[in-house]
C-alpha positions, 0 to 999 in steps of 0.5 A: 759152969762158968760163962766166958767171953773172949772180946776182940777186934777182928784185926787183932792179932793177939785174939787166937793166942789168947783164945788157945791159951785159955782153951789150954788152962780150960783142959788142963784144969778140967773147968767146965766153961762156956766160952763165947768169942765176941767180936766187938765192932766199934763205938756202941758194942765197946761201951756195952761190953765193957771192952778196953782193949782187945783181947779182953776176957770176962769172967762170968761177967767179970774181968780177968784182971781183978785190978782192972780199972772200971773206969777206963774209958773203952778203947779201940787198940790191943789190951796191954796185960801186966803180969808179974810187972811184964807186959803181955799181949795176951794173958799168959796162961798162969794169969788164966789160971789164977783168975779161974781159981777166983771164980771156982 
């Protein structure tokens, strides 16, 4: 069973469309998650968590960008996603779909 976390601010406005959208795939796919929603406070829980931006997904520990640059420095604003060179707000469901395929 695979572990997610879904990292957010609390002020985030993307967090419940990334939480829905992962939900989604999560049924469509029929993958069997634990799926945690983690509100990070700031200072110290960003820099424990790996935290860069909000809404952040990990992966079984992992980020769900595979290119996701490990030194970013951890961020206090909302994530920008690039997806097929288009900037979301949240991960699109394809994006979800493909990472969970990298963790099968």
């Amino acid at each position: 069973m695979l572990s997610i976390d879904l990292l957010y601010y609390e002020d985030c406005p993307h967090y419940e469309e990334a939480a829905q959208a992962l939900r989604e795939v999560l049924e469509e796919e029929d993958v069997a998650a634990e799926v945690h929603m983690v509100t990070i406070a700031p200072g110290e829980d960003a820099e424990i968590w790996g935290f860069i931006g909000s809404p952040t997904i990990h992966i079984n520990g992992q980020d769900l960008e595979a290119e996701v640059d490990k030194e970013t420095p951890y961020q206090g604003h909302c994530r920008v996603y690039i997806y097929k060179n288009k900037p979301c707000e949240f991960p699109p469901k394809e994006m979800i779909r493909e990472a969970l395929k990298r963790f099968a």
